[in-house]
C-alpha positions in Angstrom: 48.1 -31.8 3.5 51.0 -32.2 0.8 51.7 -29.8 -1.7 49.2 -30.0 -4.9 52.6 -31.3 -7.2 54.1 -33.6 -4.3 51.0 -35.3 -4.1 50.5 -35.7 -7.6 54.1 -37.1 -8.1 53.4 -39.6 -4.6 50.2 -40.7 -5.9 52.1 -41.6 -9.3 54.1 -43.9 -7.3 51.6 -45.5 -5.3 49.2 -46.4 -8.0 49.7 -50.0 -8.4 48.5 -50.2 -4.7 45.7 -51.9 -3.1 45.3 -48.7 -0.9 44.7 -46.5 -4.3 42.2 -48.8 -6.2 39.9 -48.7 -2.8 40.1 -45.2 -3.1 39.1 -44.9 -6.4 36.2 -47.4 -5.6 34.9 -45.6 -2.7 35.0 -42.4 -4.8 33.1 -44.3 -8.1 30.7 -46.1 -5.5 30.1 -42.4 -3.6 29.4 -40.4 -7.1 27.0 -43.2 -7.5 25.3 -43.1 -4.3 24.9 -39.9 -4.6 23.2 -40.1 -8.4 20.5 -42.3 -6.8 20.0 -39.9 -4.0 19.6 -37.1 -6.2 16.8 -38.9 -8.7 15.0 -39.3 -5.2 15.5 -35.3 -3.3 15.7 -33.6 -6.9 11.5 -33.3 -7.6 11.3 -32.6 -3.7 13.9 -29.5 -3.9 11.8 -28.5 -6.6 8.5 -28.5 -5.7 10.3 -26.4 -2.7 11.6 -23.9 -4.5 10.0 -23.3 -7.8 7.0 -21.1 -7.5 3.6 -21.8 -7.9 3.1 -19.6 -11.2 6.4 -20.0 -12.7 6.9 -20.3 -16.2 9.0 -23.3 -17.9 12.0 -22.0 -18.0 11.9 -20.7 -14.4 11.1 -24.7 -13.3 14.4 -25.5 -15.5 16.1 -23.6 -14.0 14.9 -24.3 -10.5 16.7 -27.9 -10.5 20.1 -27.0 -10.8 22.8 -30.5 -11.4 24.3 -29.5 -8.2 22.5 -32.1 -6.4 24.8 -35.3 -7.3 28.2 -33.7 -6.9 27.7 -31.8 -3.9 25.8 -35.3 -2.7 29.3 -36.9 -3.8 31.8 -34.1 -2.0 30.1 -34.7 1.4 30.2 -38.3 1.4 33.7 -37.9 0.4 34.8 -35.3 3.4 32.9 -38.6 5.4 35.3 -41.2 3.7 38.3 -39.8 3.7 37.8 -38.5 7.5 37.5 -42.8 8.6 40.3 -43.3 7.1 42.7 -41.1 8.5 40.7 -42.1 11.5 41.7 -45.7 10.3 45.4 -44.4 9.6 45.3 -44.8 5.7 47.0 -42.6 3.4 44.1 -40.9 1.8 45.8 -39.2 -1.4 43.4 -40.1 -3.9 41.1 -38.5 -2.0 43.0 -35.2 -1.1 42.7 -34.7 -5.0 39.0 -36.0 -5.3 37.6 -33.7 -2.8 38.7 -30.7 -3.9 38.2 -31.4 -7.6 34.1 -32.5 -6.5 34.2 -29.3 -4.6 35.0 -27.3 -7.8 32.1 -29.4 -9.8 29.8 -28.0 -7.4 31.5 -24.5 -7.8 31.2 -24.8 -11.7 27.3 -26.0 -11.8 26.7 -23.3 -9.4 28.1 -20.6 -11.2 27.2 -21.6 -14.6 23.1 -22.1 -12.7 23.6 -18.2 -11.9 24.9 -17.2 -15.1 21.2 -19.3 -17.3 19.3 -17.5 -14.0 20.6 -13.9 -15.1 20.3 -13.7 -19.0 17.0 -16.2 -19.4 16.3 -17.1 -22.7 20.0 -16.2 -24.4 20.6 -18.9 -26.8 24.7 -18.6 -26.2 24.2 -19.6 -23.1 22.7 -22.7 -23.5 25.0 -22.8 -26.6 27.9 -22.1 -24.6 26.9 -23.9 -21.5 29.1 -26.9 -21.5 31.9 -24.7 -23.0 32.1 -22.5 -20.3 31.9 -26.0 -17.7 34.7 -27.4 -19.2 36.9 -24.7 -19.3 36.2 -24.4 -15.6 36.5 -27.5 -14.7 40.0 -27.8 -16.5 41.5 -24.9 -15.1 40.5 -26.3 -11.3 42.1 -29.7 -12.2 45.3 -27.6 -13.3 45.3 -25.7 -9.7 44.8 -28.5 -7.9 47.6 -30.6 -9.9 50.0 -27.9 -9.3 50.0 -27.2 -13.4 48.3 -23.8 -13.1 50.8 -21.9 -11.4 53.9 -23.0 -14.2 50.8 -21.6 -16.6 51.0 -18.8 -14.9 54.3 -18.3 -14.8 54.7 -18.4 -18.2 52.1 -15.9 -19.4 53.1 -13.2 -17.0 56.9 -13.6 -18.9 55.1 -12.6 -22.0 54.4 -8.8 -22.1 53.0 -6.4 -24.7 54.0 -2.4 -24.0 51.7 0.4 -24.9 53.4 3.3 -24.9 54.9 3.7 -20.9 52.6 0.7 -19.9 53.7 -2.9 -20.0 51.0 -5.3 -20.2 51.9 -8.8 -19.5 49.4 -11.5 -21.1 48.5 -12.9 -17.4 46.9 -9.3 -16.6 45.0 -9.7 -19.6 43.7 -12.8 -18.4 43.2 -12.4 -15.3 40.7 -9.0 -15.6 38.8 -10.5 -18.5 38.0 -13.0 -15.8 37.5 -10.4 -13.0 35.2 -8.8 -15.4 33.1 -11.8 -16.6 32.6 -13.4 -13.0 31.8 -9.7 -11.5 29.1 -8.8 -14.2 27.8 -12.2 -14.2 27.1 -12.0 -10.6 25.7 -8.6 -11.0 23.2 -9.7 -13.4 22.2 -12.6 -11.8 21.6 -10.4 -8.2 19.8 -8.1 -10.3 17.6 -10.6 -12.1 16.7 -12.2 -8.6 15.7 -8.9 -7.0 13.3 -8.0 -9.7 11.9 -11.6 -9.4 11.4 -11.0 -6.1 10.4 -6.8 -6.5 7.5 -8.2 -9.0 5.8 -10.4 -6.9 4.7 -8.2 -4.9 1.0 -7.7 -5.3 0.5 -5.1 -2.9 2.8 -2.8 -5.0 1.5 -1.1 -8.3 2.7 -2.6 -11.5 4.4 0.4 -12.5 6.1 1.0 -9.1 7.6 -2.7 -9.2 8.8 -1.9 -12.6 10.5 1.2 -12.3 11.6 0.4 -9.0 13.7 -3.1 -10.4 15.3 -0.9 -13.2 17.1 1.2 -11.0 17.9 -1.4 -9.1 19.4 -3.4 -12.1 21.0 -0.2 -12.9 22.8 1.0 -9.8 23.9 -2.7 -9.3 25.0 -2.4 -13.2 27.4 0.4 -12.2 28.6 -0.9 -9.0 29.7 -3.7 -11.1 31.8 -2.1 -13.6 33.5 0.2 -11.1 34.2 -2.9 -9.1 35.2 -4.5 -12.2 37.4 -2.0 -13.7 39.3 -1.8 -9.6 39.7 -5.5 -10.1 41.4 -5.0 -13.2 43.4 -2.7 -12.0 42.1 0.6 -13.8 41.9 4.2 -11.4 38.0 5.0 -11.3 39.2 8.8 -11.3 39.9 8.7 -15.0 36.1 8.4 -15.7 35.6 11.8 -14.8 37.2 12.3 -18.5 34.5 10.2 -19.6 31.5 11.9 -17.6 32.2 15.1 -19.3 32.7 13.4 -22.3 29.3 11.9 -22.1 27.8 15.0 -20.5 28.6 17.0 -24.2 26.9 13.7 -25.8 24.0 13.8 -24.2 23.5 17.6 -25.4 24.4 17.5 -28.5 24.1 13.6 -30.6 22.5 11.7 -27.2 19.3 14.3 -26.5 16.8 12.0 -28.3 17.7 8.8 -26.0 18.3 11.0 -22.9 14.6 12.4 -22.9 13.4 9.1 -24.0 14.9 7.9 -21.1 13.7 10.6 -18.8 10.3 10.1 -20.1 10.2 6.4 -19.1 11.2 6.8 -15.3 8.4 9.6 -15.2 5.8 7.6 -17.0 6.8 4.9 -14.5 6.5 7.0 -11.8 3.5 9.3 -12.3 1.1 5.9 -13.0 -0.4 7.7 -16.1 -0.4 4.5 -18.2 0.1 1.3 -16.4 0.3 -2.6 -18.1 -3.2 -3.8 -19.2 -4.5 -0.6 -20.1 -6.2 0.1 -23.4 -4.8 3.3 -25.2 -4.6 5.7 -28.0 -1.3 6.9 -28.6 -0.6 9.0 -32.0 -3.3 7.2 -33.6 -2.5 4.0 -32.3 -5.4 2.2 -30.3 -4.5 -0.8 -28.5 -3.6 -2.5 -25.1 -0.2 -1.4 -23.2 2.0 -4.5 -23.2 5.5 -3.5 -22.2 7.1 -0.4 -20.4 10.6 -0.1 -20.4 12.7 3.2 -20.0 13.1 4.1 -24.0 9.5 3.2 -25.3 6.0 2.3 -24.9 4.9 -1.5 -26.5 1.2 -1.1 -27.6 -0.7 -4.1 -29.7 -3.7 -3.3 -31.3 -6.3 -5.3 -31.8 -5.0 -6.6 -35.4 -2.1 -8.1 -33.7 0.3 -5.2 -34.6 2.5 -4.1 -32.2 4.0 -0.2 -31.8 6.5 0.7 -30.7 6.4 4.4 -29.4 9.1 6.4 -27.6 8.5 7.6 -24.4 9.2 11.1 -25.7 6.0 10.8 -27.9 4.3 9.8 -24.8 5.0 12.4 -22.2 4.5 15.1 -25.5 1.4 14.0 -27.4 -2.2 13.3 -25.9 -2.2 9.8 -24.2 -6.1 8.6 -24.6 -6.5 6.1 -21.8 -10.2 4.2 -22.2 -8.7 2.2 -18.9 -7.3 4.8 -16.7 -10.0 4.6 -13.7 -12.6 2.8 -15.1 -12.8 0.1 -18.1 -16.2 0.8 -19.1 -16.6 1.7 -23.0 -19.2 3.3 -24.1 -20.4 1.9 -27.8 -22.3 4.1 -30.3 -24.8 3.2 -33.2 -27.2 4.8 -35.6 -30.2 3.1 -37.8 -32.8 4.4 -39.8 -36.7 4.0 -40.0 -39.1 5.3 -42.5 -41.5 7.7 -41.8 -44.4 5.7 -41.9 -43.0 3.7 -38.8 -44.0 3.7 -35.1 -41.1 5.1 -33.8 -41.7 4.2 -30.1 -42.1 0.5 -31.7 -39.1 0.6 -33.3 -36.8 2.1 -30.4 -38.3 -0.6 -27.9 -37.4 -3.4 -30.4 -33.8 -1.7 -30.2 -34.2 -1.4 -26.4 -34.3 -5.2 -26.2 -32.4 -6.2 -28.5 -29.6 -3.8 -26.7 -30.6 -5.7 -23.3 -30.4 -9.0 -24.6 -26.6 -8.9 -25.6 -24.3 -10.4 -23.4 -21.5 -7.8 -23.6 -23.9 -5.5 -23.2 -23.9 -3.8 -19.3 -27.0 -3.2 -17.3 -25.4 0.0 -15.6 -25.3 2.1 -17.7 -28.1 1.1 -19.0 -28.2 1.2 -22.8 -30.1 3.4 -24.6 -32.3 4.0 -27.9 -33.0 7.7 -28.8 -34.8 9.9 -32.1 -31.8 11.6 -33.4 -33.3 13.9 -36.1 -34.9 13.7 -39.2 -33.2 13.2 -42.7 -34.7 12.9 -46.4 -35.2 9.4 -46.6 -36.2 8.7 -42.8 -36.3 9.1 -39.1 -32.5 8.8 -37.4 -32.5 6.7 -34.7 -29.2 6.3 -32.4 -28.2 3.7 -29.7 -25.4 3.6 -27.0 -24.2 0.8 -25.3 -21.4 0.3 -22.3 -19.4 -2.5 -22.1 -16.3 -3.6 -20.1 -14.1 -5.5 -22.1 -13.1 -3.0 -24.6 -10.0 -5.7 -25.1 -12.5 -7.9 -27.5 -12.8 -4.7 -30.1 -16.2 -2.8 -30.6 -16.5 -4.1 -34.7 -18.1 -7.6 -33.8 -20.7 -6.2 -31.3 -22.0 -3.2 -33.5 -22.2 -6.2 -36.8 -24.3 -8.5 -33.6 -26.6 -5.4 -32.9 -27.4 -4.5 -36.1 -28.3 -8.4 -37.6 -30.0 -8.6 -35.1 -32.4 -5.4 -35.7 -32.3 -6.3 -39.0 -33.9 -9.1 -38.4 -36.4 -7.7 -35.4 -37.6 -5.0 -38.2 -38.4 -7.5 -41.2 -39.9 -9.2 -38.6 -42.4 -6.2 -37.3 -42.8 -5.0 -40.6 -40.6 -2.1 -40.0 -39.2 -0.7 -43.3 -35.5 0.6 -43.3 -35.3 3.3 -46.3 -33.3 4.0 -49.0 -32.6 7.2 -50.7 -35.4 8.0 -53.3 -35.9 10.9 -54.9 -39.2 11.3 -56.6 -39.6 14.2 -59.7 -42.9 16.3 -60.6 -43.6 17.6 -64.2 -45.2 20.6 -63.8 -45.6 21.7 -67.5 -45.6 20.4 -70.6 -44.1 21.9 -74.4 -47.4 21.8 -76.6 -47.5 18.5 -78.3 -45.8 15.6 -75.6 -47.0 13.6 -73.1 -45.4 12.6 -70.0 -44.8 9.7 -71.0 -42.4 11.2 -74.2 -44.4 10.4 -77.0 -47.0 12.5 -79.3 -50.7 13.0 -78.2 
């Protein structure tokens, strides 16, 4: 094949020829071939490869527009192999190949970079941005432009000190550095895809188990980056001790948050799902990552709460082996009542209750005596502690109300009743004269 600028400058010449303008038409009639294909293969490929319980984004990203060019490149490798088959100068096609080729590159890597920060906005912003440049810089290569470009910035150089720093090195490791972290984030993002779908692991395991797997292959990347660029690895050891004195002194805080995480993650003490009460904060665990603890009450509210508070303070797990919850409740009878009336009423009232669990059973028992009446106390179990224990106690309690007006059963009130026992000569208990 000819030289990227002597077939630029011969196809200059030739392009008043028939032989060009059937190029170009095979290439426009094999981009569109190759459209029509894809509108037919692309719900296939996904239904393929998107998972059964993935989310929106996840099928977005699962259909890739890879399909058409890459559809395009092979159809072109077919075309321009009959005609040098056919003896026809093909150099339309010597520059259409490689510039489809670098489409498919471009959708590729810009897929991967969407797959490994989901949900950024600048990437979707950015998206075509980051295509175009791309795309323009392969068209340059493959012209034979590029390497004048290049030329040129490595002429301009910038000295720090005993270093000179020529604008093509700056460049050029920006570059290293993008496309190596890119690709580390977007191998990291697909192992813990992959690390969290399996069931037969614990939730906690799967989670601490894809963070230091995003974080070892977070390192590897910047020391592979920072060799790319050019920098010696053995000057981080000025920077380990460096960071070694910050963690002791200004960086303790985050260090034993950190700490904290990977043994809370480890030790399966709390676990997603379970319902907690961390320094007076009741709710359900909704996130564990390595710094803190996401709980949401039952309001709605979420806390926040360092994994140092955690591993320090007493953890209340209602969930931790068993979900059951027990419910307490008090009411109170008069003395003229039949008590074992009134705690049957309770007892089916208790049984009737959907929440309410058979085993335990639920129970109605005389809890002592006050001034104004007999105590009576219930407890109740239930299993979806999730749904709050305010609703069910107001449910219980109408719902005696109710039973006891019903059965004639009086629920007292304080009362406080005063005896005269003597008299000054000359009033009446009533207040007036005699």
């Amino acid at each position: 094949m000819l030289e990227s600028s002597n077939l630029l400058t011969a196809l200059i010449h030739e392009a008043e020829t028939i032989t060009v303008l059937w190029q170009v038409a095979l290439i426009l009639g094999a981009y569109a071939l190759a459209w029509l294909a894809a509108r037919r293969l692309r719900p296939i490929i996904a239904r393929m490869t998107t998972p059964a319980d993935a989310d929106a984004n996840t099928e977005r990203l699962s259909q890739p527009h890879i399909i058409t060019p890459l559809l395009a490149w092979l159809l072109l490798i077919a075309a321009r192999a009959g005609f040098i088959g056919a003896s026809m100068p093909v150099r339309v096609l010597d520059i259409a190949i490689p510039l489809s080729s670098s489409l498919v590159i471009i959708r590729i890597a810009v897929y991967m970079l969407r797959y490994a920060v989901p949900g950024a906005s600048w990437v979707r912003s950015s998206e075509r941005a980051i295509a175009w440049t791309m795309w323009i810089g392969a068209v340059l290569h493959i012209t034979g432009i590029l390497p004048r470009i290049r030329q040129g910035l490595s002429e301009i150089v910038v000295r720090f000190g005993t270093l000179d720093i020529s604008a093509l090195e700056v460049v050029e490791g920006t570059l290293a550095v993008v496309v190596t972290m890119a690709f580390v984030l977007w191998l990291g993002r697909l192992v813990e895809r992959r690390l969290m779908r399996l069931a037969h692991l614990d939730t906690s395991l799967r989670v601490v188990v894809s963070k230091l797997v995003k974080a070892v292959l977070l390192l590897i990347g910047i020391l592979t980056a920072l060799s790319l660029v050019g920098i010696d690895i053995t000057v981080l050891s000025v920077f380990g001790g460096a960071l070694g004195v910050g963690l002791g002194f200004g960086l303790q805080k985050i260090a034993a948050n950190y700490v904290s995480g990977f043994a809370i993650l480890l030790d399966r003490s709390i676990k997603l799902g379970d319902l907690v009460t961390i320094d007076n904060r009741y709710g359900e665990v909704t996130r564990l990552t390595t710094r803190y603890v996401v709980v949401k009450g039952l309001d709605g509210t979420e806390s926040i709460i360092p994994n140092e508070t955690v591993i320090t303070s007493t953890v209340l797990n209602h969930s931790y082996s068993d979900r059951k919850l027990r419910v307490d409740g008090a009411v109170q009878v008069a003395y003229s009542t039949d008590v074992r009336r009134a705690l049957e009423i309770i007892g089916e009232i208790l049984r009737a209750h959907p929440r309410v669990q058979e085993s335990p059973a639920p129970l109605a028992i005389v809890k002592g005596f006050a001034d104004s009446g007999i105590d009576l106390s219930f407890f109740v179990w239930i299993n979806d502690p999730e749904n709050g224990t305010g609703l069910l106690r107001s449910e219980l309690c109408l719902a005696m109300l109710d039973a006891f007006r019903a059965s004639g059963i009086e629920i007292p009130f304080p009362q406080r009743d005063i005896r005269i026992t003597g008299l000054p000569p000359g009033l009446t208990p009533e207040g007036g004269n005699p």
